[in-house]
C-alpha positions as CSV (number, residue, x, y, z in Angstrom):
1,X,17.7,12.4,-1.6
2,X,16.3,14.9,0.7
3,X,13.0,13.9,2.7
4,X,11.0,16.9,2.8
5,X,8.7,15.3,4.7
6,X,10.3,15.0,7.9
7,X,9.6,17.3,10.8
8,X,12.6,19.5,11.3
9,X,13.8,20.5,15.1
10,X,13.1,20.0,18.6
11,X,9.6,17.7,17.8
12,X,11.2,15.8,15.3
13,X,13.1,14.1,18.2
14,X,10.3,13.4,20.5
15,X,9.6,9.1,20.0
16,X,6.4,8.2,18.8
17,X,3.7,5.6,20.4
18,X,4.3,2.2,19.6
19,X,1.6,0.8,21.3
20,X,-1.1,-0.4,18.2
21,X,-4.2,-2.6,18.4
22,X,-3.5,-5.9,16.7
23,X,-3.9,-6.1,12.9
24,X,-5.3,-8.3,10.9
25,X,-3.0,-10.5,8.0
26,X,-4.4,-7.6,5.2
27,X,-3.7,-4.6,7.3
28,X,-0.2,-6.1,8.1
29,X,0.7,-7.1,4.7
30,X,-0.8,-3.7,3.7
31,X,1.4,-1.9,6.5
32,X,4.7,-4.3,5.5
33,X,4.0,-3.6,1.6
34,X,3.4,0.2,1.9
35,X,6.7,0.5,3.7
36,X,8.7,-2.0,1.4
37,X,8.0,-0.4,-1.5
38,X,5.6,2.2,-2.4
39,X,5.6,1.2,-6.3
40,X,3.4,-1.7,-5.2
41,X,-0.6,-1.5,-4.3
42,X,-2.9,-3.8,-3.3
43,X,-6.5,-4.5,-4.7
44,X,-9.3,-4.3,-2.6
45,X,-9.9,-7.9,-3.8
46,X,-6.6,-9.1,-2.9
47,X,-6.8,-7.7,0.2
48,X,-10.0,-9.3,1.2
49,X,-8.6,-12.6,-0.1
50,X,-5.1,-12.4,2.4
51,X,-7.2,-11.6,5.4
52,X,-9.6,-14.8,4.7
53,X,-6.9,-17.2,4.0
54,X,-4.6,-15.6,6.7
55,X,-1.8,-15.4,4.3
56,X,1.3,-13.3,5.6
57,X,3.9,-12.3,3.3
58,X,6.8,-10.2,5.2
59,X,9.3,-8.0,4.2
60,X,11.7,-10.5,1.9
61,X,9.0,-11.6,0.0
62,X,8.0,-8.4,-0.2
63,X,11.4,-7.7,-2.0
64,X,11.2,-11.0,-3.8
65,X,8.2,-10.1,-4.8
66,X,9.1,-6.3,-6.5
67,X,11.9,-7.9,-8.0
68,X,10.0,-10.1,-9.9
69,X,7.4,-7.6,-11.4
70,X,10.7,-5.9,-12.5
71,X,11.7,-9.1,-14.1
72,X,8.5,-9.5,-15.6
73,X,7.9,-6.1,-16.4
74,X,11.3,-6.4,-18.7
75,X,10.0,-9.0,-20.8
76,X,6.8,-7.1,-21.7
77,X,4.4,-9.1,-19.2
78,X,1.2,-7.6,-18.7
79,X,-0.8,-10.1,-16.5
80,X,1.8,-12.5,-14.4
81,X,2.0,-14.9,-11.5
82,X,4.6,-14.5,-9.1
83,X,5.4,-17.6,-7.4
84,X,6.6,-17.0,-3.6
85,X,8.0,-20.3,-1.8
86,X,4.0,-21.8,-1.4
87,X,2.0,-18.6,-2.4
88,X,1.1,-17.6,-5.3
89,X,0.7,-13.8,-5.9
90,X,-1.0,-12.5,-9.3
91,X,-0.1,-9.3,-10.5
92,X,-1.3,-6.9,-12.4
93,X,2.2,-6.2,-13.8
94,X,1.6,-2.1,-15.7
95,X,-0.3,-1.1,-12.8
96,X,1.9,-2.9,-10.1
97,X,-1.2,-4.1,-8.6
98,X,-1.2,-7.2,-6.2
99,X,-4.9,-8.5,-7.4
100,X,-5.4,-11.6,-5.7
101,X,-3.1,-14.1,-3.5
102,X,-3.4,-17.9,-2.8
103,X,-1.6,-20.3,-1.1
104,X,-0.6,-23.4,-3.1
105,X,-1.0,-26.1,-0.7
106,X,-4.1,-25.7,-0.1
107,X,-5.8,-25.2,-3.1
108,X,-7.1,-28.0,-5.2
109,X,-7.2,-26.8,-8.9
110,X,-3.6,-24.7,-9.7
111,X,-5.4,-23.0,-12.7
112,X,-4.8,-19.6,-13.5
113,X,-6.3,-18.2,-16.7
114,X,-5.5,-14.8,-18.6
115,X,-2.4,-14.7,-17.2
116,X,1.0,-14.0,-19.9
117,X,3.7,-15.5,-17.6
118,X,4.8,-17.2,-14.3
119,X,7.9,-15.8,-12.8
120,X,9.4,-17.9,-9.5
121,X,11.1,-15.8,-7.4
């Protein structure tokens, strides 16, 4: 596939700045799953939710994480969690829509309602 995108001659070989502020956990995973996959989006909700409980997910979850809506998305799963080593991601599995995240250590009560399946990845 052709990226006609790119810039094409003598600027296209000119490096870019690297230099960047710090981020916060939500703009990272934002950043990491923007360039992981672009069939994935995050909720404003969700994102709100990593940045509080400082949760980072990089790029192989990230992967883990798209295969398993695929999975899920096979069996006709609408609403599922995804669980991720100790985090628990819940999806909004048509849409591809990361709506909230959690880590399970943590948390007290492991109860998840309206949800149609659990898929460990």
């Amino acid at each position: 596939m052709i990226d006609r995108t790119a810039p094409i001659g003598p600027e296209s070989a000119r490096p870019t700045p690297t230099s960047r502020a710090p981020q916060t956990p939500a703009a990272q995973f934002g950043d990491l799953l923007q360039r992981a996959s672009t069939r994935l989006s995050l909720s404003n909700h969700a994102a709100k939710r990593i940045e509080r409980r400082d949760l980072a997910l990089d790029a192989p979850k990230l992967q883990r994480l798209d295969a398993a809506i695929d999975r899920a998305a096979s069996k006709g799963a609408r609403s599922t969690v995804v669980m991720l080593d100790n985090l628990a991601v819940i999806v909004d599995v048509p849409g591809r829509t990361v709506v909230t995240a959690l880590d399970t250590t943590t948390r007290k009560e492991n109860v998840f309602t309206n949800i149609d399946s659990v898929v460990i990845a």
